[in-house]
PASEBA-1860 file (N, C-alpha, C; in nm, 3 decimals):
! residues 111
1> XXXXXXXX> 0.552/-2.396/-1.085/0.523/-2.361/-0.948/0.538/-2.477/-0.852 ~ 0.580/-2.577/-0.916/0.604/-2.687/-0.816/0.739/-2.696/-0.746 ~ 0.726/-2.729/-0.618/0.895/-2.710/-0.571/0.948/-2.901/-0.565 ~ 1.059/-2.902/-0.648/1.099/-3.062/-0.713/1.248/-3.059/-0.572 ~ 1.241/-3.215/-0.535/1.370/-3.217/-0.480/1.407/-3.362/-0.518 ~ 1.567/-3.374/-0.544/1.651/-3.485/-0.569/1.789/-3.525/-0.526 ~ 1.794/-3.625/-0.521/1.939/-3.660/-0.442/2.062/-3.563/-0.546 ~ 2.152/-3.509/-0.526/2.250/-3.438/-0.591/2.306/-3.508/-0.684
9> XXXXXXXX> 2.383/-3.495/-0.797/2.470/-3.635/-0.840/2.436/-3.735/-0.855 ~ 2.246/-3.783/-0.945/2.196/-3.900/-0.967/2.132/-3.896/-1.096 ~ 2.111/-4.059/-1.134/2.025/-4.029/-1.240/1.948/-3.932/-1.253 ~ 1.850/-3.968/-1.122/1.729/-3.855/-1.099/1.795/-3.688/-1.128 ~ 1.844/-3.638/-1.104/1.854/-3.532/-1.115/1.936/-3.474/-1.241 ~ 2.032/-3.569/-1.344/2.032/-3.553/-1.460/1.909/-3.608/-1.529 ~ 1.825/-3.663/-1.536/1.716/-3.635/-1.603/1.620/-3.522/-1.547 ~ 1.636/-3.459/-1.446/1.537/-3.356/-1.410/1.630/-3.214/-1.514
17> XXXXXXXX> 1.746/-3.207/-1.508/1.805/-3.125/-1.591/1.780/-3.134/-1.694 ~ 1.775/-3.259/-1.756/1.737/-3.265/-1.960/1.646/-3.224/-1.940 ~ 1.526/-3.240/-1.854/1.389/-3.186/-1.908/1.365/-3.042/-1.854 ~ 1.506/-2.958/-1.768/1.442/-2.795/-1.792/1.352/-2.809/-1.658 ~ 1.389/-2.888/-1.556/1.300/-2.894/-1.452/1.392/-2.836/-1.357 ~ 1.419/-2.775/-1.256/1.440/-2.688/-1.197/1.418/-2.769/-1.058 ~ 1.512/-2.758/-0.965/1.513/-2.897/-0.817/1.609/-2.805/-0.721 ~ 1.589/-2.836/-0.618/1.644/-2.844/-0.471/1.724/-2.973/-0.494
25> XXXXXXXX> 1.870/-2.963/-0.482/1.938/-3.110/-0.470/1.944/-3.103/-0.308 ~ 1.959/-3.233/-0.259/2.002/-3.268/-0.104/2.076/-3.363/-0.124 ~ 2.157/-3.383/-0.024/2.321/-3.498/0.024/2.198/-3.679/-0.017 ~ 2.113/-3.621/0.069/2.073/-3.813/0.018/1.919/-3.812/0.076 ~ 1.874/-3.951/0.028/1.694/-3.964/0.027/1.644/-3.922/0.177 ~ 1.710/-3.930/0.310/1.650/-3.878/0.412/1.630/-3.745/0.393 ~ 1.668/-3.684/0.338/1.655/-3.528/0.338/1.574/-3.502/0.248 ~ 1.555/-3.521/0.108/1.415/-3.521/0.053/1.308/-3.583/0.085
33> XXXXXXXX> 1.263/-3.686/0.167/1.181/-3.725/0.218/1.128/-3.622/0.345 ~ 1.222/-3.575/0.431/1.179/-3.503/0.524/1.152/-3.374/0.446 ~ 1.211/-3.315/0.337/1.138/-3.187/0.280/1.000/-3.208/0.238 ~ 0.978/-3.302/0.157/0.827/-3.347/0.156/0.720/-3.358/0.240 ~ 0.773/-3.437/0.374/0.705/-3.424/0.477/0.699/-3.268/0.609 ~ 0.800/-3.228/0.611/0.791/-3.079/0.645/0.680/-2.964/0.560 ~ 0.677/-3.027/0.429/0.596/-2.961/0.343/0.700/-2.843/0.214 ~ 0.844/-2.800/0.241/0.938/-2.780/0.143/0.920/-2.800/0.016
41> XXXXXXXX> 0.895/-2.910/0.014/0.902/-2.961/-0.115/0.738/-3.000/-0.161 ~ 0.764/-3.002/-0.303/0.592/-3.058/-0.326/0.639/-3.203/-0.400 ~ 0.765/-3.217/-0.446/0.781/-3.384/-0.528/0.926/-3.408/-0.455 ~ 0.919/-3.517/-0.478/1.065/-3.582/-0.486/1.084/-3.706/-0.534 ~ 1.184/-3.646/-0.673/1.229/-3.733/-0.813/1.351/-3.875/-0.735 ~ 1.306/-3.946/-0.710/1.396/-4.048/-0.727/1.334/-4.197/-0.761 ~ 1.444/-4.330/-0.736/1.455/-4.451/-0.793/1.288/-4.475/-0.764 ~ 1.206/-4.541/-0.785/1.068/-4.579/-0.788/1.101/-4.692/-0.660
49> XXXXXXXX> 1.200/-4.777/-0.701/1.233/-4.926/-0.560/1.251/-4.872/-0.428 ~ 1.381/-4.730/-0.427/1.392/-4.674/-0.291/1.248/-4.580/-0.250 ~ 1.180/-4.519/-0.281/1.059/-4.432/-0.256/0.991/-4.537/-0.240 ~ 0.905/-4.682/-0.299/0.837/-4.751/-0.244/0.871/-4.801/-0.065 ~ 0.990/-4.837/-0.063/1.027/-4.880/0.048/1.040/-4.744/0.153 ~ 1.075/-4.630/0.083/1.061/-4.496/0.204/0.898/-4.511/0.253 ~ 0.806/-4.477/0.192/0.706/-4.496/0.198/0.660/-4.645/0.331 ~ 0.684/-4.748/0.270/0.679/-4.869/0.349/0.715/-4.814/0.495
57> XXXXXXXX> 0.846/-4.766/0.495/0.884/-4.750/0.642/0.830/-4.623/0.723 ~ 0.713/-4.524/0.636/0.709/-4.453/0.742/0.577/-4.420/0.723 ~ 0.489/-4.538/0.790/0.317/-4.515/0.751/0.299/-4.398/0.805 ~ 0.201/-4.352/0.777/0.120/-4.207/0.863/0.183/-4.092/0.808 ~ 0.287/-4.084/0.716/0.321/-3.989/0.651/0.264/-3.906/0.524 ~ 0.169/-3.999/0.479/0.071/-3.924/0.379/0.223/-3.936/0.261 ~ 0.300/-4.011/0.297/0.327/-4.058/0.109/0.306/-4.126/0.001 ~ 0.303/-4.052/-0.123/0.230/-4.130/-0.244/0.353/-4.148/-0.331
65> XXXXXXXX> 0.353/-4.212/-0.420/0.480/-4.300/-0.470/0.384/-4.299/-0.674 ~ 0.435/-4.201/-0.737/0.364/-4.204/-0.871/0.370/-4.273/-0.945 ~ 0.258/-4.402/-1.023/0.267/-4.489/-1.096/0.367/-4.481/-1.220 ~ 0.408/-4.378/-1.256/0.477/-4.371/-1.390/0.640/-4.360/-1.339 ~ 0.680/-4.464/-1.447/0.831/-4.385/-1.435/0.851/-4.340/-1.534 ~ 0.982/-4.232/-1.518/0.980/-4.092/-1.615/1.098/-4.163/-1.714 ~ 1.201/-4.237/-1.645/1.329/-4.300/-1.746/1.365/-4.382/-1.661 ~ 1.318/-4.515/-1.706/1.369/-4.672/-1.657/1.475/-4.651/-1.704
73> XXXXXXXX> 1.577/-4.733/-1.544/1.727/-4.766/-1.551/1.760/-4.866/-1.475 ~ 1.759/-4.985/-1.528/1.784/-5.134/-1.433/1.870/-5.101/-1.342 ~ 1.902/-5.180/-1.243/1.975/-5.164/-1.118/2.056/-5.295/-1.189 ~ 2.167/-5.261/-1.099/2.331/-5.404/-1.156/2.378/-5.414/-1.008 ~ 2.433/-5.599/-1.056/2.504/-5.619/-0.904/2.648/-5.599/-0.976 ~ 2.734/-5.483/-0.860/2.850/-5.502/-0.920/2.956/-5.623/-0.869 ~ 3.083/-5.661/-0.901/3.160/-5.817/-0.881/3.332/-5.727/-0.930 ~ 3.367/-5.832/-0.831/3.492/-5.785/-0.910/3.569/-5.879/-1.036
81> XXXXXXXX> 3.666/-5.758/-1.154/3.655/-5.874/-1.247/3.687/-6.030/-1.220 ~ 3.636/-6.109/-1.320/3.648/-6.228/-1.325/3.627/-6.326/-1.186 ~ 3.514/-6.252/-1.139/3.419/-6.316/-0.993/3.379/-6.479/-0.994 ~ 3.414/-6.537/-0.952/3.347/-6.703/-0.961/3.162/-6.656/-0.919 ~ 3.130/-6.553/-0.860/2.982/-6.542/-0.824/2.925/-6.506/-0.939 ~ 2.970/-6.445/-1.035/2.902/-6.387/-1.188/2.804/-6.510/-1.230 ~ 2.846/-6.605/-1.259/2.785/-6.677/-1.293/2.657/-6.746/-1.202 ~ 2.698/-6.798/-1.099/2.593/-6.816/-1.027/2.485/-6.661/-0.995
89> XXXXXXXX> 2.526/-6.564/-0.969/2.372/-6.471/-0.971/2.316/-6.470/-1.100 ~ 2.351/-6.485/-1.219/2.359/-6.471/-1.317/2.212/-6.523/-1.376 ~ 2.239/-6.689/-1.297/2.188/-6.807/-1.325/2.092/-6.748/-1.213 ~ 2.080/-6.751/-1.110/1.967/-6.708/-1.012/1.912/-6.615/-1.039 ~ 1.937/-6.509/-1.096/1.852/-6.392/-1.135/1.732/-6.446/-1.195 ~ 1.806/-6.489/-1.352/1.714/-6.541/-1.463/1.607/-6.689/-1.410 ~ 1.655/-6.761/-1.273/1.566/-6.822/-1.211/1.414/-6.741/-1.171 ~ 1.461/-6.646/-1.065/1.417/-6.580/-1.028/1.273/-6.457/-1.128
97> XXXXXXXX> 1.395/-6.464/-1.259/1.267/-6.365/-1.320/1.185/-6.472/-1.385 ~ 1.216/-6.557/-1.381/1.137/-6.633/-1.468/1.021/-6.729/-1.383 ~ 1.051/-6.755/-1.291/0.973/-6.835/-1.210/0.828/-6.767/-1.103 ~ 0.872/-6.586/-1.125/0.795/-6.491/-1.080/0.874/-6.500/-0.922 ~ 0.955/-6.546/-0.883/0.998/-6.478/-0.750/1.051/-6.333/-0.726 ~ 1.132/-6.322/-0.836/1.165/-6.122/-0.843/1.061/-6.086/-0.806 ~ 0.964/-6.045/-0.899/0.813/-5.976/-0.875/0.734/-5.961/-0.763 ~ 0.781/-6.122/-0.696/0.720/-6.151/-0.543/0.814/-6.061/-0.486
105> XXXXXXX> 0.958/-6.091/-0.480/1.008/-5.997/-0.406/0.986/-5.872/-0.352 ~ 0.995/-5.782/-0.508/0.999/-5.630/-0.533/0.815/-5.625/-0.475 ~ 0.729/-5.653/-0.518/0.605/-5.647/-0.473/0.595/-5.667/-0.270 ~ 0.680/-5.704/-0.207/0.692/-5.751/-0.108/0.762/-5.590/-0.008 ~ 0.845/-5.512/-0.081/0.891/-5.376/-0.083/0.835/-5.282/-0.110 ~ 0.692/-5.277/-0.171/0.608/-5.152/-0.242/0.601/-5.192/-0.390 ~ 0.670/-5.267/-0.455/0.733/-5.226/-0.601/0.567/-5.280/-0.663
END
């Protein structure tokens, strides 16, 4: 009885299919966000990073953002082959996760 909405053509919404869940697809996250807030919708399945930050940008909306994720899927920077930058983000990432600045980051967005 719940009415589910997800971006068309995403992770999110091939995993809402493996599990037999039943969704409203829309073109992209403004439009499930506004079904939610119109009241349309009662969920909307997407990335946990983009919904923290929807949320962020639109106080007074009464959105909640659910502690669980259903199927972790890292995010990638893409490069074209054989990029001289590969290496340097590479090296900054693993700075980054290691020194706790990622965390600061993403925590700085909702995450």
């Amino acid at each position: 009885g719940v009415r589910v909405t997800t971006v068309e053509d995403t992770q999110a919404a091939i995993w809402l299919q493996r599990q037999g869940i039943d969704f409203v697809p829309v073109a992209d996250v403004d439009a499930g966000i506004d079904r939610l807030v119109d009241g349309s919708s009662d969920a909307f399945v997407f990335d946990s990073p983009v919904l923290k930050w929807e949320r962020s940008q639109r106080p007074g909306a009464g959105l909640e953002v659910g502690a669980e994720l259903f199927d972790p899927i890292p995010y990638g920077i893409a490069l074209q082959p054989g990029s001289a930058l590969r290496e340097q983000i590479n090296t900054s990432m693993l700075d980054m996760l290691t020194d706790g600045t990622y965390d600061r980051i993403l925590r700085s967005y909702g995450g």
